[in-house]
N, C-alpha and C positions, 0 to 999 in steps of 0.2 A: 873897348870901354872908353868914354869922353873923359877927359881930364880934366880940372878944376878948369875953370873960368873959360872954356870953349862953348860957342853958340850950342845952345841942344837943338836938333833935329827930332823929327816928328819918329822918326825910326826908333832914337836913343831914347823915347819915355817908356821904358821898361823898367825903371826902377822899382816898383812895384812886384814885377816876379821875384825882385833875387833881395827884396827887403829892406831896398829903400821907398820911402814913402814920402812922394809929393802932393802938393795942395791939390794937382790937378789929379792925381791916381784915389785920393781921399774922398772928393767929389763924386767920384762914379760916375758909370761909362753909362750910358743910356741902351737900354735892350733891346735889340729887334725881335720880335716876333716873328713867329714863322707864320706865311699863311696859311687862311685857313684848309687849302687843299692840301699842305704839304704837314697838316697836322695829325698825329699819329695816334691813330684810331686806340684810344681809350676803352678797355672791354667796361661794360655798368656795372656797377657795383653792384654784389649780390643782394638779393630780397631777404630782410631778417626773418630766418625760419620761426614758424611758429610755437610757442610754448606747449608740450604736450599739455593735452587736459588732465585732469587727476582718474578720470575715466578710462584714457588710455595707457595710464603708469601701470606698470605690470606688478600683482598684488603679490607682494609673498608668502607665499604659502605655510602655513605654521605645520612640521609632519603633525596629526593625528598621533595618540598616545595611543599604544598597543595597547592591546586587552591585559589582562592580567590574567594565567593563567593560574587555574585553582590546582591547589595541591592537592596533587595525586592520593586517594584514598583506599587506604588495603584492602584487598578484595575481601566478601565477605565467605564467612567459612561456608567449606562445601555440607549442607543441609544432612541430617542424619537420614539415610534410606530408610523411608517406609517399610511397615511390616510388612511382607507379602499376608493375603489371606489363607488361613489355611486351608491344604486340600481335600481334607475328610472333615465331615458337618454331623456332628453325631445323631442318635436318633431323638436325644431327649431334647437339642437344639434345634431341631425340625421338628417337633411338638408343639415347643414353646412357642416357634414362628407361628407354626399354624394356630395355636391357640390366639394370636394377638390378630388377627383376620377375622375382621366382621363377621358374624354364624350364618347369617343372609347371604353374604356373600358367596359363603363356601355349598352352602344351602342350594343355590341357584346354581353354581358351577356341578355339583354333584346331579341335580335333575336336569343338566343340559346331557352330560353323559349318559345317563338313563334314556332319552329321549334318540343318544344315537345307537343306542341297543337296541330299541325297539323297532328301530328303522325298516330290519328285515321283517318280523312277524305283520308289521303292520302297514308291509310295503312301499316305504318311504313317507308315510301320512308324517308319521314321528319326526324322521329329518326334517321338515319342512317346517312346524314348531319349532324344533330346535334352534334352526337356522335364522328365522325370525328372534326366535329368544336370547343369542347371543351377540346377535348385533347391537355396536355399539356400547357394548361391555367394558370394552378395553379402555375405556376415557374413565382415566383418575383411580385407575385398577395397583395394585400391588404387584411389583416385580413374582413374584409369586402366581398369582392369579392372569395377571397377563398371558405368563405363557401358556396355562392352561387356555384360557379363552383363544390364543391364536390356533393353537392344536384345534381345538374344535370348529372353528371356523374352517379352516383348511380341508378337517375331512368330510364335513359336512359339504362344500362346495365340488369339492375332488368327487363327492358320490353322486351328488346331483349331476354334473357333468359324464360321469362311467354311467350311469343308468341311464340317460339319453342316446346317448354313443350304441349301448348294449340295443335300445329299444329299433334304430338306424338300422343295427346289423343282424336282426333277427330274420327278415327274410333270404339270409344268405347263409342264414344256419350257425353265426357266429355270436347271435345275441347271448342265448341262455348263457353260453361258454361264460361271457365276460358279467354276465350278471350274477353266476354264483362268484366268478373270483371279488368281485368290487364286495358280495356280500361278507366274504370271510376276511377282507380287510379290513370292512368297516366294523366289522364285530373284535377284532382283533386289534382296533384301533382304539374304540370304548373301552377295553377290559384292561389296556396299558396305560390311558387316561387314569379310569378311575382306582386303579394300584397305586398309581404316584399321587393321586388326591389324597388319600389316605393315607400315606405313609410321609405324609408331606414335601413329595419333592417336585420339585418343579420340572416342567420338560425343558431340558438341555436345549434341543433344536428342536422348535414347536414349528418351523417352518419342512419339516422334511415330512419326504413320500413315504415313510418306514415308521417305525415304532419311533 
């Protein structure tokens, strides 16, 4: 370190690092630049990202309010069982029904029957009336009358068809055979009709081969 009152050398102006301060360290030192090739590549400053739009702000979702389930309502009581109907119909209620049936009605259903009686005497002339007279009976008929009319249609068709059949196999000696049995069914078919007409009962199975 230089002592008071010795020349300063170009070396000894460092008083400025270690805190002392001359007119000439005050002044400032003049800067060199670095050139330009030896200058250190600066990366560019990034581009200011764009503001999202209000289009791409993601919406929040409000949840949906659940349903509101409705209180449970106590079942309703089990229904009192219907009356079965009963199984025997006495005769004076089978009367009355009958009486409450148009007399035309019962009128015409009695001379269809008649008509399948006479089938045999009058070698089917009779069915064939019949079988016209019955048709179309059944529209707007009484639970009652109905079945009666489907019986009769049934054997009136069933004899029309065995007398053809019969007439087929007569030269083979098997006609007559089937022509008296078709006649004692169909006689036997009118005599069980017009029983249940009058006694007013209806036929159970109006569609069967039997009584």
């Amino acid at each position: 370190m230089a002592e008071p009152g010795d020349p300063k050398k170009p070396e000894d102006e460092f008083d400025d690092q270690i805190g002392f301060c001359s007119p000439e360290s005050v002044a400032g030192r003049p800067v060199e630049r670095a050139p330009k090739s030896e200058a250190v590549h600066q990366a560019p400053e990034p581009a200011p990202r764009p503001e999202p739009e209000a289009a791409d702000l993601p919406v929040s979702e409000e949840p949906s309010p659940e349903p509101e389930t409705p209180p449970m309502s106590e079942p309703d009581p089990d229904p009192a069982p219907a009356a079965a109907a009963p199984a025997f119909v006495s005769r004076a209620e089978r009367r009355r029904a009958l009486d409450e049936e148009p007399r035309d009605r019962l009128t015409w259903a009695l001379t269809i029957y008649a008509l399948i009686l006479f089938a045999v005497p009058t070698l089917g002339f009779s069915a064939i009336i019949g079988l016209l007279a019955v048709t179309g009976r059944t529209v707007n008929a009484s639970p009652f009358l109905f079945s009666h009319y489907v019986y009769q249609q049934r054997t009136l068709w069933i004899a029309a068809i065995g007398a053809l059949l019969a007439l087929i196999l007569i030269p083979v000696g098997l006609g007559v055979f089937v022509l008296f049995v078709l006649a004692v069914w169909t006689l036997a078919r009118g005599v069980a009709g017009v029983w249940r007409l009058k006694n007013a009962r209806p036929i159970s199975n109006p569609r069967t081969w039997f009584f």
